[in-house]
C-alpha positions in Angstrom: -263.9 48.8 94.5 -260.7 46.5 94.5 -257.7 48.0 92.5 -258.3 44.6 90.0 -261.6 46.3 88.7 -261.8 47.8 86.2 -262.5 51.7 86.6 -265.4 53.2 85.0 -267.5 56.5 85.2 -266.4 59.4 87.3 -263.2 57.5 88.7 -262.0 56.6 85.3 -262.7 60.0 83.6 -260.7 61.6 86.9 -258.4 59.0 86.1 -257.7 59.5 82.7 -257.6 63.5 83.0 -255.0 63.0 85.9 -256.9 65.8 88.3 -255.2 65.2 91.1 -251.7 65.8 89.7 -253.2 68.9 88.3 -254.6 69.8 91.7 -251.6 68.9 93.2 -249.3 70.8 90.7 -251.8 74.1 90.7 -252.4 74.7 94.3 -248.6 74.5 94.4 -248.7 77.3 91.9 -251.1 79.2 93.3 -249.4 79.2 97.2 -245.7 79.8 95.6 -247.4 82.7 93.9 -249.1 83.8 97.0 -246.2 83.8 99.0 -244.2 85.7 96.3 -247.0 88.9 97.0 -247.1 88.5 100.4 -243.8 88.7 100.6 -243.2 91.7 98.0 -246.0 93.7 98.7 -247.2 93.0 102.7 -244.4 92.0 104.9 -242.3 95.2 104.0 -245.3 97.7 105.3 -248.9 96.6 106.3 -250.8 99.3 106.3 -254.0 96.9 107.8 -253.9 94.0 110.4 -251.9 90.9 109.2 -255.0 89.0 109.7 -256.9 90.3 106.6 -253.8 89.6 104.3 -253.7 86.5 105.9 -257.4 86.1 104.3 -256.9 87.4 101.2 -254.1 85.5 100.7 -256.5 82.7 101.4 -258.7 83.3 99.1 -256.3 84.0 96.2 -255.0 80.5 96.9 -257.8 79.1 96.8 -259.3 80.5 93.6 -256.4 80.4 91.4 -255.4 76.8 92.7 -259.0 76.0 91.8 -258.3 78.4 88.5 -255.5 76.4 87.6 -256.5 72.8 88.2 -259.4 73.8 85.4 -256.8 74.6 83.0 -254.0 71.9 83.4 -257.5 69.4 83.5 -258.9 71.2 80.3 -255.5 70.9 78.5 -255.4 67.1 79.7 -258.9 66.2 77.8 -257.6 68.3 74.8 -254.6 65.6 74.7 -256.7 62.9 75.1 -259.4 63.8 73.1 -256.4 64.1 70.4 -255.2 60.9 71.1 -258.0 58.8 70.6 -258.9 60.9 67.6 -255.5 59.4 65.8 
Protein backbone atom coordinates (compact mmCIF):
# COMPACT_ATOMS: atom_id res chain seq x y z
CA UNK A 1 0.00 0.00 0.00
CA UNK A 2 1.46 3.43 -1.07
CA UNK A 3 1.46 6.17 1.62
CA UNK A 4 -1.22 8.11 -1.06
CA UNK A 5 -3.93 5.39 -0.12
CA UNK A 6 -6.12 5.82 1.89
CA UNK A 7 -5.81 3.62 5.12
CA UNK A 8 -8.56 1.41 6.05
CA UNK A 9 -9.29 -1.61 8.36
CA UNK A 10 -6.72 -2.86 10.84
CA UNK A 11 -4.03 -0.17 9.67
CA UNK A 12 -6.32 2.72 10.10
CA UNK A 13 -7.97 1.57 13.41
CA UNK A 14 -4.03 1.08 14.74
CA UNK A 15 -3.63 4.31 13.17
CA UNK A 16 -6.20 6.19 14.68
CA UNK A 17 -5.58 4.56 18.36
CA UNK A 18 -1.86 5.53 17.98
CA UNK A 19 -0.51 1.87 19.30
CA UNK A 20 2.62 2.19 18.59
CA UNK A 21 3.26 5.39 20.53
CA UNK A 22 1.59 3.62 23.30
CA UNK A 23 3.80 0.57 22.79
CA UNK A 24 6.59 2.72 22.52
CA UNK A 25 5.76 4.95 25.62
CA UNK A 26 4.65 1.69 27.91
CA UNK A 27 7.45 -0.67 27.34
CA UNK A 28 9.56 2.38 28.31
CA UNK A 29 7.56 2.37 31.50
CA UNK A 30 7.59 -0.89 32.12
CA UNK A 31 11.75 -1.33 31.67
CA UNK A 32 12.34 2.12 33.78
CA UNK A 33 10.20 0.40 36.28
CA UNK A 34 12.05 -2.75 36.07
CA UNK A 35 15.32 -1.40 36.44
CA UNK A 36 14.07 0.70 39.46
CA UNK A 37 13.53 -3.09 41.33
CA UNK A 38 16.31 -4.57 40.14
CA UNK A 39 18.26 -2.05 41.21
CA UNK A 40 16.54 -1.58 44.79
CA UNK A 41 15.79 -4.89 45.64
CA UNK A 42 18.54 -7.41 43.66
CA UNK A 43 21.77 -5.79 43.04
CA UNK A 44 22.34 -4.99 46.79
CA UNK A 45 22.10 -8.88 47.92
CA UNK A 46 20.92 -11.84 45.58
CA UNK A 47 20.18 -14.41 47.42
CA UNK A 48 19.66 -16.72 43.85
CA UNK A 49 21.70 -16.67 40.59
CA UNK A 50 21.57 -13.32 38.65
CA UNK A 51 20.19 -15.31 35.92
CA UNK A 52 16.65 -15.94 37.30
CA UNK A 53 16.25 -12.08 38.13
CA UNK A 54 17.47 -11.52 34.89
CA UNK A 55 14.16 -13.69 33.82
CA UNK A 56 11.93 -12.35 36.00
CA UNK A 57 12.74 -9.16 35.21
CA UNK A 58 11.99 -10.30 31.69
CA UNK A 59 8.87 -11.26 32.23
CA UNK A 60 7.68 -8.28 34.30
CA UNK A 61 8.71 -6.16 31.27
CA UNK A 62 7.10 -7.91 29.20
CA UNK A 63 3.74 -8.12 30.80
CA UNK A 64 3.32 -4.76 32.16
CA UNK A 65 4.68 -3.21 28.82
CA UNK A 66 2.06 -5.35 27.26
CA UNK A 67 -0.33 -4.21 30.42
CA UNK A 68 0.23 -0.76 29.67
CA UNK A 69 0.01 -0.52 25.95
CA UNK A 70 -3.80 -1.89 26.65
CA UNK A 71 -4.51 0.93 28.84
CA UNK A 72 -2.89 4.04 27.06
CA UNK A 73 -4.75 2.21 23.68
CA UNK A 74 -8.03 1.82 25.69
CA UNK A 75 -7.84 5.50 26.95
CA UNK A 76 -7.03 6.51 23.18
CA UNK A 77 -10.52 4.92 21.72
CA UNK A 78 -12.28 6.42 24.86
CA UNK A 79 -10.98 9.95 23.28
CA UNK A 80 -11.89 9.16 20.02
CA UNK A 81 -14.93 7.54 20.58
CA UNK A 82 -15.72 11.05 22.47
CA UNK A 83 -14.66 12.93 19.69
CA UNK A 84 -16.71 11.74 17.05
CA UNK A 85 -19.65 11.56 19.44
CA UNK A 86 -19.42 15.68 19.59
Amino acid sequence: MSQSEPQSGKAAMVAALNVPRNAKIGFVLAGLFTAGLFALFVLPGAQRPIGFYVALAFVLVTSLGGLLTALFTAVSAVRLARQVES
